[in-house]
C-alpha positions as YAML, in Angstrom:
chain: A
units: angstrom
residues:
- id: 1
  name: UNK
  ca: [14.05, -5.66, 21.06]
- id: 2
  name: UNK
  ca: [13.36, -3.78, 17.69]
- id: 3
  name: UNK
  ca: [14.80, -6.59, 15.65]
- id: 4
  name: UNK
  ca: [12.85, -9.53, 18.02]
- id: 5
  name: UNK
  ca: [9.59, -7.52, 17.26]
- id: 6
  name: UNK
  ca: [10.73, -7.07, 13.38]
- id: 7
  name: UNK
  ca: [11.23, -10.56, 12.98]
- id: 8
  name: UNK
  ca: [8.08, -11.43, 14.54]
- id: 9
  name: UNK
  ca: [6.12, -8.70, 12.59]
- id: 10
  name: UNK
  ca: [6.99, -10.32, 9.23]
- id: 11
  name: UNK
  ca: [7.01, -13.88, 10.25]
- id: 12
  name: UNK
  ca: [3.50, -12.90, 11.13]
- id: 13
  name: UNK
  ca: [2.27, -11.30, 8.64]
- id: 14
  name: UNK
  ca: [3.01, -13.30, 6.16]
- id: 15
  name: UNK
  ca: [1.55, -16.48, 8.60]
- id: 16
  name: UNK
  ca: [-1.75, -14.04, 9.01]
- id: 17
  name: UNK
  ca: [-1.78, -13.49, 4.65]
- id: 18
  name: UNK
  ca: [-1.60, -17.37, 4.14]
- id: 19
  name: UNK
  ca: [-4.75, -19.37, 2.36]
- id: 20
  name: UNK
  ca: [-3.95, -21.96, 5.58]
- id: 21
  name: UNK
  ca: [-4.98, -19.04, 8.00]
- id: 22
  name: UNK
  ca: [-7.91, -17.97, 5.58]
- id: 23
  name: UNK
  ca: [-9.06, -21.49, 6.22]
- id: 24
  name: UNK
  ca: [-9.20, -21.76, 9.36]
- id: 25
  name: UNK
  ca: [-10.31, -17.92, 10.17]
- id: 26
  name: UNK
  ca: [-13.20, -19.05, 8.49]
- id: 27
  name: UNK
  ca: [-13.54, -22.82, 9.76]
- id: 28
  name: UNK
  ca: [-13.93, -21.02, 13.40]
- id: 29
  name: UNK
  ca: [-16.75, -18.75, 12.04]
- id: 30
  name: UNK
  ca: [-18.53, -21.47, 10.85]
- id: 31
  name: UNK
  ca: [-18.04, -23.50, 13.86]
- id: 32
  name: UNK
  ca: [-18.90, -20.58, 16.13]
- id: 33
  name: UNK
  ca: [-22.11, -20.28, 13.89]
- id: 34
  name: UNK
  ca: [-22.80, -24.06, 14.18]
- id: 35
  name: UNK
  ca: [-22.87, -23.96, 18.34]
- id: 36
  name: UNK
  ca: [-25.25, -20.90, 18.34]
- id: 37
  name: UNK
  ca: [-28.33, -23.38, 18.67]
- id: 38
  name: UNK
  ca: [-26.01, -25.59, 20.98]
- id: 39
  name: UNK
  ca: [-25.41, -22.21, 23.11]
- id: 40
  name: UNK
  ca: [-29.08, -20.82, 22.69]
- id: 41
  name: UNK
  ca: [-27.46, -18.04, 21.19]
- id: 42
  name: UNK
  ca: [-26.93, -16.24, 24.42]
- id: 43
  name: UNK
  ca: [-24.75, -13.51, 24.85]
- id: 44
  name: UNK
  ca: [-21.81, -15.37, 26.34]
- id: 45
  name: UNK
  ca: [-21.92, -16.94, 22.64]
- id: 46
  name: UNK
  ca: [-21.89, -13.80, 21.26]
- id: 47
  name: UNK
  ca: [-19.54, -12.60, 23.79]
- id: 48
  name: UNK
  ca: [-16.95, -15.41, 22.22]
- id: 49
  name: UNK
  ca: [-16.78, -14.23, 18.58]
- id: 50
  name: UNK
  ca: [-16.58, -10.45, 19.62]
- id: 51
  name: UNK
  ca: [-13.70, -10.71, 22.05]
- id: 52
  name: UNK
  ca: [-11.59, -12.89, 19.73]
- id: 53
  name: UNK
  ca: [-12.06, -11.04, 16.86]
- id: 54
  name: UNK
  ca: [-11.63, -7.50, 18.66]
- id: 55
  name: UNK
  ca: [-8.50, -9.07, 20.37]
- id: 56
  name: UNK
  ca: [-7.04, -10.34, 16.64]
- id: 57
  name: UNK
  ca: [-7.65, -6.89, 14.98]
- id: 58
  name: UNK
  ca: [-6.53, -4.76, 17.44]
- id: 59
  name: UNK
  ca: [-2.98, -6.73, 17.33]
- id: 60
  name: UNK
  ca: [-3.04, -7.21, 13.92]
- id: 61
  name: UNK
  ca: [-3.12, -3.14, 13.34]
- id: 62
  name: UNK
  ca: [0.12, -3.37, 14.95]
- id: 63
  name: UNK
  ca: [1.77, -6.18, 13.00]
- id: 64
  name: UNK
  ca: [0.31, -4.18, 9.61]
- id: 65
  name: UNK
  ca: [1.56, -1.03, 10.79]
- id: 66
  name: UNK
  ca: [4.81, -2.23, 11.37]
- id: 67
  name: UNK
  ca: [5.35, -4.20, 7.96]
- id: 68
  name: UNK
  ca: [3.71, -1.38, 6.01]
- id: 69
  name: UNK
  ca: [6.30, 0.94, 7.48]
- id: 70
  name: UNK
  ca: [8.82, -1.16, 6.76]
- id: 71
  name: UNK
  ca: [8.33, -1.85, 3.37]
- id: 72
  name: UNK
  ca: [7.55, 2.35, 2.26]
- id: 73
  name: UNK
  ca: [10.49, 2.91, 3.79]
- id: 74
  name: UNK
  ca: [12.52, -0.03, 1.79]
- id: 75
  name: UNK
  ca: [10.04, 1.20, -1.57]
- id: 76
  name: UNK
  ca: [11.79, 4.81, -0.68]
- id: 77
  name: UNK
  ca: [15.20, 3.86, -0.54]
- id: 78
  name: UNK
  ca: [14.69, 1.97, -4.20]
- id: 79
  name: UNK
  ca: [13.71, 4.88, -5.25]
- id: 80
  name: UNK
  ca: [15.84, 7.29, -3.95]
- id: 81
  name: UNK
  ca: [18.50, 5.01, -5.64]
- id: 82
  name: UNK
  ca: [16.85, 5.19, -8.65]
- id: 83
  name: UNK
  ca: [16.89, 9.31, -8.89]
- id: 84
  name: UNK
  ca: [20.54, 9.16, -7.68]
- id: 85
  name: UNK
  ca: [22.06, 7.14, -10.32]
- id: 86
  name: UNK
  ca: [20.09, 9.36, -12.80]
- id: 87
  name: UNK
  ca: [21.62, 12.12, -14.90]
- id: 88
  name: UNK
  ca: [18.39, 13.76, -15.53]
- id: 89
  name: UNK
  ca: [17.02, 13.66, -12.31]
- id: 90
  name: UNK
  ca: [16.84, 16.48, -9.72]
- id: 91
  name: UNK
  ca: [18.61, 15.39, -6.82]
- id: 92
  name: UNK
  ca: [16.44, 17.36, -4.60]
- id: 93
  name: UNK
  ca: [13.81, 15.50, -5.08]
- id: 94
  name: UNK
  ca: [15.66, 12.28, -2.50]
- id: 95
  name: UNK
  ca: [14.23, 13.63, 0.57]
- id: 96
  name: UNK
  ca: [10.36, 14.88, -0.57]
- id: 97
  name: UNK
  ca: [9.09, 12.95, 2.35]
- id: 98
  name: UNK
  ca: [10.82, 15.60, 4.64]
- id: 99
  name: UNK
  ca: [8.40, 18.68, 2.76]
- id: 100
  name: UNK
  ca: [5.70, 19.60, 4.19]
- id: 101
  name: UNK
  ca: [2.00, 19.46, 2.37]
- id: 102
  name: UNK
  ca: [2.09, 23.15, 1.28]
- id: 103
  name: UNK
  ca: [5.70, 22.52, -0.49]
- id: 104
  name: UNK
  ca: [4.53, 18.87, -1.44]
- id: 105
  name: UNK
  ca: [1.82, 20.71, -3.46]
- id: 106
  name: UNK
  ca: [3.87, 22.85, -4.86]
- id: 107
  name: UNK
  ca: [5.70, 20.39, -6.55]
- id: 108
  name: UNK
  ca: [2.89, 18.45, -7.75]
- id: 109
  name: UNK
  ca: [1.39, 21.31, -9.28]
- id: 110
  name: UNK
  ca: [4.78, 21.59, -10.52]
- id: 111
  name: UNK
  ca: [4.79, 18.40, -12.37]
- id: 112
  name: UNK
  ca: [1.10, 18.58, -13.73]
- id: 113
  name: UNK
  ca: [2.16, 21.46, -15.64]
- id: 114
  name: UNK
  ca: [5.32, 19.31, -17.02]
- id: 115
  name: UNK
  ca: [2.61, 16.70, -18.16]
- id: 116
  name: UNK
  ca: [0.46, 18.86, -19.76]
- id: 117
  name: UNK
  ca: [3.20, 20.68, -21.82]
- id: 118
  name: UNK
  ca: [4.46, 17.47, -22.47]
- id: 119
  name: UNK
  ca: [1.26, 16.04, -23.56]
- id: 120
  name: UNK
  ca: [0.71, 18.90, -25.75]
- id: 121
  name: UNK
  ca: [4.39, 18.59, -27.60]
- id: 122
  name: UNK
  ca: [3.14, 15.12, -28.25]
- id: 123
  name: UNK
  ca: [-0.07, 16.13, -29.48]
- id: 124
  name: UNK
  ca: [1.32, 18.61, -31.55]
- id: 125
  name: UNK
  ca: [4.03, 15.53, -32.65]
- id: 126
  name: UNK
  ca: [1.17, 13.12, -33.59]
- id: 127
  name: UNK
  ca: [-0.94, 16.09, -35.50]
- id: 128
  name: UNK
  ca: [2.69, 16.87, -37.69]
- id: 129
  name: UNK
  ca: [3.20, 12.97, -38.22]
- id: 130
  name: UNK
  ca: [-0.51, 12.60, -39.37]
- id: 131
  name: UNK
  ca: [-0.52, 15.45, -41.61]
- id: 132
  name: UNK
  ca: [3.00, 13.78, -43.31]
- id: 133
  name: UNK
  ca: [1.08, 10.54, -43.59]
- id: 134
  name: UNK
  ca: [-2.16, 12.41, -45.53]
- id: 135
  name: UNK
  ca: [0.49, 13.55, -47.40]
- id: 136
  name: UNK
  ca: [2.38, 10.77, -48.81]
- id: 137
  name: UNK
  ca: [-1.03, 9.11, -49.58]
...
């Protein structure tokens, strides 16, 4: 069942993301628009566009949802790769989706301060390298 509704999803998706559907998504508007007159713009008419398109996104959430999912969890693998073939990496870092907010924090805080000593060092780099330059001139 999960891999029935997985293949759907995507096949989906990427049907729902094509120009062809954009085309026609639009081609009904316009046609709905075009029989408001033939209609009298009565509420049935009205009725029409509001069902299919409440219908369309309230199914599409799901097929978005699912694909979304899908590819963060694909993006975290990748990454999780990435940090586990590295020498310099912390290998604690391959489950931070697991933390909580209060430890996610934490860390982040942790790693703005590693920026902005790091940004300094290279200020203090590019002031040094300037200073040789004035030099030599």
């Amino acid at each position: 069942m999960n891999d029935l509704f997985r293949r759907f999803a995507n096949q989906a998706s990427t049907w729902a993301g094509s120009p062809q559907v954009f085309v026609m998504a639009v081609s009904l508007v316009v046609g709905w628009a075009l029989l408001g007159p033939v209609f009298g713009y009565s509420d049935t008419w009205q009725l029409v566009i509001n069902t299919t398109t409440t219908i369309i996104t309230f199914l599409m959430v799901f097929l978005i949802q699912n694909t979304q999912n899908r590819d963060g969890k694909a993006m975290q693998l990748k990454l999780d790769e990435l940090i586990r073939v590295s020498k310099t990496a912390r290998n604690t870092m391959l489950d931070l989706e697991e933390l909580d907010e209060k430890e996610l924090d934490r860390l982040h805080e942790e790693f703005k301060r590693f920026a902005d000593d790091n940004t300094d060092r290279l200020n203090s780099i590019q002031a040094k390298l300037k200073d040789v330059k004035n030099v030599r001139k």
